[in-house]
C-alpha positions in Angstrom: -58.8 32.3 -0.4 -58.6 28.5 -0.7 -59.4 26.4 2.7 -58.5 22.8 4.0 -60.2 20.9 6.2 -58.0 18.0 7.9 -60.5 14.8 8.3 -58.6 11.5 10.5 -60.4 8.3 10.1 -60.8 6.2 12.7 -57.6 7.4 14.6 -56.6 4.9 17.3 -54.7 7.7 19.8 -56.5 10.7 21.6 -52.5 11.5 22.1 -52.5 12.0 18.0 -55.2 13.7 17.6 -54.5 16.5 20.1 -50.8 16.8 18.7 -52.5 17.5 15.2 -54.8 20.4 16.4 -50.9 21.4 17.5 -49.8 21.5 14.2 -53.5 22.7 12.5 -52.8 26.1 15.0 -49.1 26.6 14.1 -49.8 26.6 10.0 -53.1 28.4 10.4 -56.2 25.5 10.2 -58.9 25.5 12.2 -61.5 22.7 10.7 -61.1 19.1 11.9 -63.5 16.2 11.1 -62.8 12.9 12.8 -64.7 10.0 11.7 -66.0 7.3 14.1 -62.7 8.0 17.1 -61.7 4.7 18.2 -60.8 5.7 21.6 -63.7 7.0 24.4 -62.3 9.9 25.5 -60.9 13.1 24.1 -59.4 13.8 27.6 -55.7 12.8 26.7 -56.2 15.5 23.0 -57.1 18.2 24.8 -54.2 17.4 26.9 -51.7 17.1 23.9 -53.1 19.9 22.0 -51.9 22.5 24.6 -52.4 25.9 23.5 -54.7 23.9 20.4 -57.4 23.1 23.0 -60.1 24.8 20.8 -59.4 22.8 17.6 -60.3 19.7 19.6 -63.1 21.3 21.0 -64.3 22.3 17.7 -63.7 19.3 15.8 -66.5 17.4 14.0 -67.1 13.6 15.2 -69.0 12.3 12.2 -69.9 8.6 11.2 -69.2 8.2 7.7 -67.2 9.6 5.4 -70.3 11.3 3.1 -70.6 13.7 5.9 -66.9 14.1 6.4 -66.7 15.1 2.3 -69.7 17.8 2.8 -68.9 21.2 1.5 -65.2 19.7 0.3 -64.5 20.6 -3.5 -61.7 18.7 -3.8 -61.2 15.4 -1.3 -57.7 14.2 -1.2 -56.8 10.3 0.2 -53.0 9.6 1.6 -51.2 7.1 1.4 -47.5 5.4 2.1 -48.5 2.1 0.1 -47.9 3.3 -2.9 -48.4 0.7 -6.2 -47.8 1.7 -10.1 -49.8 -1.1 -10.8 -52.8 -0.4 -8.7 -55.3 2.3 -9.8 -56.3 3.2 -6.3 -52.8 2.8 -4.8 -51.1 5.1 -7.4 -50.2 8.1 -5.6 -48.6 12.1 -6.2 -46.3 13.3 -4.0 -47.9 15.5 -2.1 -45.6 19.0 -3.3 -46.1 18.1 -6.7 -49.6 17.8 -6.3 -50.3 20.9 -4.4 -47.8 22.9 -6.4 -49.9 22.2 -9.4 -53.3 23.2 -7.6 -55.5 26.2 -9.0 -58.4 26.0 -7.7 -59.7 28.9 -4.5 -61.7 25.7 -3.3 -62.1 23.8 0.0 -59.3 20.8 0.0 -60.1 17.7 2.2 -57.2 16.1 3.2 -58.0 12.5 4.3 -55.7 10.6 7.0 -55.7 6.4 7.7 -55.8 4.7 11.3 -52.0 4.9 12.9 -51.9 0.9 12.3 -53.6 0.3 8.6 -54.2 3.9 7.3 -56.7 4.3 4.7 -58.6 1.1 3.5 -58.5 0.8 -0.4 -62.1 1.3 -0.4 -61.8 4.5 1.4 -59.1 5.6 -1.2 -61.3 4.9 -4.2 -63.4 7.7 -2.2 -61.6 10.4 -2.6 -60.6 12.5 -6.0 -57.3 12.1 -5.9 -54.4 10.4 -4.1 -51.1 11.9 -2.5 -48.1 10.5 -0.7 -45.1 12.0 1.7 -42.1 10.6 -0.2 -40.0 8.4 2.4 -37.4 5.5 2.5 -38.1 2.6 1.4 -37.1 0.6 4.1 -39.6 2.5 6.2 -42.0 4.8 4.4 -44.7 4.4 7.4 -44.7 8.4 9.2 -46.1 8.4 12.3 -49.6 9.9 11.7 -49.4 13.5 13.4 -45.7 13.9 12.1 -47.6 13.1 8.5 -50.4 15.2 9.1 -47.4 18.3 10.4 -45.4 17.4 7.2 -49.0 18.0 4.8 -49.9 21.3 6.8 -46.6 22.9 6.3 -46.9 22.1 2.5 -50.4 23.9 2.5 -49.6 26.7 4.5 -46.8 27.7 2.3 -49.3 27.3 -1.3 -51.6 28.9 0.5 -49.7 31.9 1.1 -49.3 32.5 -2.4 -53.0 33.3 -3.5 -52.3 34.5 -6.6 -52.3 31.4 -7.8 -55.3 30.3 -7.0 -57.8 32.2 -9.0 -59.9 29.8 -10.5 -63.6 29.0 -9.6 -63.8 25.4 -8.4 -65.6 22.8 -10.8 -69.2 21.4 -9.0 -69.0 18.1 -8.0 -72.1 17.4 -9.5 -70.9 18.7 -13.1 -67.3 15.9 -12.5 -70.1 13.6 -11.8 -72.2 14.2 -14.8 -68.8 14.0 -16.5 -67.9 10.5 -15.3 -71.4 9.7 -16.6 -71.4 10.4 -19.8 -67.8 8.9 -20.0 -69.5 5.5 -18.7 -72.1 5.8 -21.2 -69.8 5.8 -23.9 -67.3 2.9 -22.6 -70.9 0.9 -22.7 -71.3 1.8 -26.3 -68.3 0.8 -27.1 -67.4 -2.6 -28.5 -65.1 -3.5 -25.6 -63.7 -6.2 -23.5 -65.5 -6.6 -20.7 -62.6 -6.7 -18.1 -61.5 -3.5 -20.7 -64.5 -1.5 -19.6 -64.5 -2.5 -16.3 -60.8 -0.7 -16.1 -61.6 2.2 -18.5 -63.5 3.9 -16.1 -61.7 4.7 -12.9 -58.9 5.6 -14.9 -61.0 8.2 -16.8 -61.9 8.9 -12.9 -58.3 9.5 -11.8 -57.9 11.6 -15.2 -60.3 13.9 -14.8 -59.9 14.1 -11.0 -56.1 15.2 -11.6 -56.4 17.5 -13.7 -59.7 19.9 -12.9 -58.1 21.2 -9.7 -54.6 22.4 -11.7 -56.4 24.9 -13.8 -59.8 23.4 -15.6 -62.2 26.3 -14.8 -66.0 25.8 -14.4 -66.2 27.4 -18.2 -64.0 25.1 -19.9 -65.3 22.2 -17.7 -69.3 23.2 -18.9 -67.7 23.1 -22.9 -65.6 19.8 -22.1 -68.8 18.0 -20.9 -71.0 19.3 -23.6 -68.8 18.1 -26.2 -68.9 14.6 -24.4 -72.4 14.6 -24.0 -72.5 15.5 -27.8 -69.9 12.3 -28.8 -72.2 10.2 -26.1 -75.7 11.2 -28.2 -73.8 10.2 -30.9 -73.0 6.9 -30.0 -76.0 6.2 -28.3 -77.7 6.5 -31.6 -75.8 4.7 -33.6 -76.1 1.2 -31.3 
């Protein structure tokens, strides 16, 4: 059965964070990371999370967000700043992105400070990026009605686990992936700024579409046939 782990970064509300363990207990989750709290006290979550009081207690208070993607197959950033022209800023919405998901993996879904949300930086982190449609005028969700809004979607994929059959691909194999891809852009007689762009597309490629039904077979064959063009190449500069 797949699993989802709910990580908040640097939330600025205790009152948040205790109405999210709320919403965690009515769809089903139990796993919360928070990442470096930016209030003292958990005393005003507890109080919010009512009859949630043990997801608070549970929770994981990490410091960087390394720790908070350990054991995560697949890390997943949000986002209401959506950009087509920025490759860090272009986002799914979140239903088609889950509704496409195949993988029985562990998701990381990764929520922004209440004032900023996620940093650009701390997008590039993740695999992939997703977005609650909204209006225009104000697409900004308050952060536990986001983080409600993102549970429901889960609970009700999750509830059909027929579809998700397929071994997760190691992180370590994407990564050798990516690797391999670099290798080759550097081969290549490209424009600098060319090569420089090349990549995290390939990045946001490949990180779309292993978790919609790439198993760890095909994914060993794919990167051995890159490997093979990257030997190639490499011999011939």
């Amino acid at each position: 059965m797949p699993d989802l782990i709910l990580i908040l970064m640097e939330p600025e509300k205790a009152d948040n964070v205790g109405m999210i363990a709320r919403a965690m207990k009515n769809f089903g989750f139990k796993s919360l990371r928070i990442v470096r709290p930016m209030f003292e006290s958990f005393d005003r979550a507890l109080a919010a999370a009512m009859h949630a009081k043990d997801v608070v207690e549970n929770a994981e208070v990490l410091t960087t967000l390394e720790e908070a993607r350990e054991k995560i197959d697949l890390m997943i950033g949000t986002t209401a700043r959506v950009s087509k022209y920025s490759l860090d800023r272009r986002a799914i919405p979140i239903r088609d992105l889950i509704k496409e998901l195949r993988w029985d993996a562990v998701y990381g879904v990764l929520m922004g400070r209440e004032s900023i949300g996620l940093t650009t930086e701390e997008l590039a982190y993740c695999d992939v990026i997703a977005t609650i449609p909204s209006s225009n005028e104000y697409p900004a969700l308050n952060l536990a009605n986001a983080a409600s809004i993102l549970l429901y979607e889960f609970f009700l994929a999750f509830n059909n686990p027929l579809r998700f059959r397929e071994r997760p691909v190691s992180r370590e194999l994407r990564n050798l992936m990516l690797k391999y891809i670099k290798d080759i852009l550097e081969a290549l007689d490209l424009a600098e700024h060319k090569k420089e762009r090349a990549l995290p597309l390939m990045r946001k490629i490949v990180e779309r579409t292993f978790p919609c039904g790439v198993s760890s077979n095909e994914a060993m064959y794919l990167v051995g046939i890159i490997k093979a063009i990257r030997e190639k190449l490499m011999k011939v500069v």
